[in-house]
N, C-alpha and C positions, 0 to 999 in steps of 0.2 A: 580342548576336547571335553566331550561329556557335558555340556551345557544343558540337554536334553533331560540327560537324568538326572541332572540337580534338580532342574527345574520337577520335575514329577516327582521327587521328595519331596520336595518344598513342598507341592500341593497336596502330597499326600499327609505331613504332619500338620500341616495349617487347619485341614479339611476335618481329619479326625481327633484334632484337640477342639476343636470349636464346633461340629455340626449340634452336638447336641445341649451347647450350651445356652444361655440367651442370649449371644451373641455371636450366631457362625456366621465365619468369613466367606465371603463368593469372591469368585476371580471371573477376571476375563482374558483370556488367553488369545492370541495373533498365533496360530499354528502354520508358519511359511511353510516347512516341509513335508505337512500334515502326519508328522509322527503321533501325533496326537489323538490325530482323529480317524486315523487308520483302523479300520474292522478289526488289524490285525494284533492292535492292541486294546481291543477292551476291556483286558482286562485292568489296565490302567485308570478307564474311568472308573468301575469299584472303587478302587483306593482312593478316588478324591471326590467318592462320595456324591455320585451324580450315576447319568447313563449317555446313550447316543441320543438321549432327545435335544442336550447340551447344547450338539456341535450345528453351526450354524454354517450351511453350506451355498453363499450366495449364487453360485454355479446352478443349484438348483430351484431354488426360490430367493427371492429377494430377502436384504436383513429384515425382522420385523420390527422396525421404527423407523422414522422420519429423521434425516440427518439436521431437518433446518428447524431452526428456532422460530415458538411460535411469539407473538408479539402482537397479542388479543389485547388491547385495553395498555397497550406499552405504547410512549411519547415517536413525534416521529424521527426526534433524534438518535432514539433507540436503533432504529430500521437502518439511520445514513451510517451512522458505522459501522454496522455490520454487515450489510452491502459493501464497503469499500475495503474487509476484512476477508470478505467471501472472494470476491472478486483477486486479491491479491496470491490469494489459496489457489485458485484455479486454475491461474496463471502457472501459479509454481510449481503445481504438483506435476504438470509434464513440461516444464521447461519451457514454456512456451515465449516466442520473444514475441515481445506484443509493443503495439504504438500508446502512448500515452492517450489518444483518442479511443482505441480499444479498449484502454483498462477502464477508461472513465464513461463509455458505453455502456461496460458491462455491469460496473456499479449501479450506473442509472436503470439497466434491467432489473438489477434484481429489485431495487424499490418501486418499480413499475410493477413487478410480481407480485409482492406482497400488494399492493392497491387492489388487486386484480381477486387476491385472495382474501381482502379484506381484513389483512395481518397473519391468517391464518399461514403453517407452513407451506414453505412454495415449494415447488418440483423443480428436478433441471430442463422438463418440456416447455413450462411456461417462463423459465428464467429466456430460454434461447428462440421461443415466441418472440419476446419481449426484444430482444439481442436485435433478431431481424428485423423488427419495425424499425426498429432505433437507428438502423442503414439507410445509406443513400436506399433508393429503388434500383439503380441500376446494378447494386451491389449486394441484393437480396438473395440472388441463386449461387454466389460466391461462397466459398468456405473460407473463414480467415482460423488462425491458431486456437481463438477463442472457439469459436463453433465448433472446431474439431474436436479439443475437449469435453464441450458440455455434448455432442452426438457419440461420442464413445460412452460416457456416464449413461448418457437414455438408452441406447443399444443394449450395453451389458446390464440395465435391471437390475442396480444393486439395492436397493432401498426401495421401502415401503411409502407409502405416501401418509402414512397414520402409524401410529406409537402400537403396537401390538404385545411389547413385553417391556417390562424395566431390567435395564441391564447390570441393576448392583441386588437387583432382590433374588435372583440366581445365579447361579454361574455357567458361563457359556466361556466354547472354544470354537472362535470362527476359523473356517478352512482356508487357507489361503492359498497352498500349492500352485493348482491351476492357473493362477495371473505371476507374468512373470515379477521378478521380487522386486525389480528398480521400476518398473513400468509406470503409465499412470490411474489405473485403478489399482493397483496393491495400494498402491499411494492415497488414493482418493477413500478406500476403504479403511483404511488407519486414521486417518487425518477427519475423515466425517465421524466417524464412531469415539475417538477422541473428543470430539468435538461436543458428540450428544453426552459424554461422562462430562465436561464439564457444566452442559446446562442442565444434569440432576444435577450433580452437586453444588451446585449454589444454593440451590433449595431445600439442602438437609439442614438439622441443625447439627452445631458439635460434637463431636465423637463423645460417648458417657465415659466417664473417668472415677475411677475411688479409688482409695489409698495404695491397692493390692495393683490394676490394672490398668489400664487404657484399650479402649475399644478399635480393632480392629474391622473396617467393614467389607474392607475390598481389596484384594490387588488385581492392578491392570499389567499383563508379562507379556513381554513385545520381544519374540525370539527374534534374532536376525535385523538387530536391531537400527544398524549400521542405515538400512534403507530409509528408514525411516528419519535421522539424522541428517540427512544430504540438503536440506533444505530447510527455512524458515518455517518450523513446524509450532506456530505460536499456541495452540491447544495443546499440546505436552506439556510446552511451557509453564501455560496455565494452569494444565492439571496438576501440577506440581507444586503449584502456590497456593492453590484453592485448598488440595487435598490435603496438607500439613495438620488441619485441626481439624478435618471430617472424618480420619479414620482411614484414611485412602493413604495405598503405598502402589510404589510403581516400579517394576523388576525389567531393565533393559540386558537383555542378553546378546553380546557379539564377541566374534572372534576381530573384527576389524576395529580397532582403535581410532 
């Protein structure tokens, strides 16, 4: 018990030893139970040194950045693995049992996508455009696992189609409540925005370091974290590797082991 308000310590001494330094920390916060981001406590955002412009509520508008990578002027080897990486995600995140013909349809969508976008980031409309051609015709008005997935993602509008904020140069606390917590957009929502922390951070340079400090720039804190664990979640992964020398720390909280 009390994971809650560790965690809003934590951000509260992280937040007011660093705001006014040249180096303040932002976090990104998963608030499953929306303790967080509850009206009922704002007074909480005060102490971590923010307000409710923060809280990012895809319920009510979409996140404001683009989950997919863009790949302007990137080789097309670039594109085949990460289509075959997307694709495997997709899959996972709602459990979906799919035919090895499916999984390798969907791969071929999504580099059909990006063609279509001319590398630029693709949607999940044009990924599942792309999906249906790639069907017989007589199996075009069919839902298979795959479809059902990517029409749940375009239904609920969680993501923007363009980058609209960077997500380590402030600090935001996305709402999660409202989707149930094993589902597969809670899932889709962790696993995408993961996704987008590890395509900045590749592109920072080193955390700055001297004799006294090392540079803290971010934590990513995934309450309830358990859900998020249940599956091949190769962006945590990642983020964990990449972020080691950028400054980046990662606070998973659960009661489930």
């Amino acid at each position: 018990s009390g994971k809650s308000n560790l965690l809003a310590v934590l951000l509260n001494e992280i937040r007011t030893l660093s705001i006014e330094s040249s180096y303040p920390v932002n976090f990104l916060l998963f608030d499953y139970k929306g303790e967080f981001s509850d009206p009922a406590n704002n007074s909480w955002l005060q102490l971590f040194e923010t307000d409710r412009s923060a809280i990012l509520d895809p319920i009510i508008s979409p996140l404001p950045f683009t989950p997919f990578k863009d790949f302007t002027g990137k080789p097309q080897n670039e594109i085949n693995l990460y289509s075959t990486e997307m694709a495997t995600a997709l899959c996972s995140i709602d459990r979906a049992i799919i035919s090895a013909n499916m999984s390798n349809r969907l791969s071929e969508a999504i580099i059909k996508a990006y063609k279509q976008t001319s590398n630029a980031p693709v949607t999940f409309k044009i990924i599942l455009e792309q999906y249906t051609q790639l069907q017989n015709e007589r199996d075009r008005d069919k839902d298979d696992s795959v479809k059902s997935v990517l029409k749940q993602l375009i239904r609920n509008n969680i993501f923007s189609s363009e980058d609209k904020v960077d997500l380590i140069k402030d600090s935001y606390i996305v709402k999660m409540d409202a989707f149930p917590k094993d589902g597969p957009i809670a899932k889709a929502i962790v696993y995408f925005i993961v996704s987008k922390l590890n395509i900045i951070y590749d592109k920072l340079p080193k955390q700055a370091v001297d004799q006294d400090c090392v540079e803290l720039r971010h934590f990513t804190i995934i309450d309830e974290a358990h859900y998020m664990l249940g599956f091949d979640n190769k962006p945590l992964r990642n983020l964990i590797a990449v972020g080691r020398n950028k400054g980046l720390s990662i606070i998973l909280a659960t009661q489930n082991m």
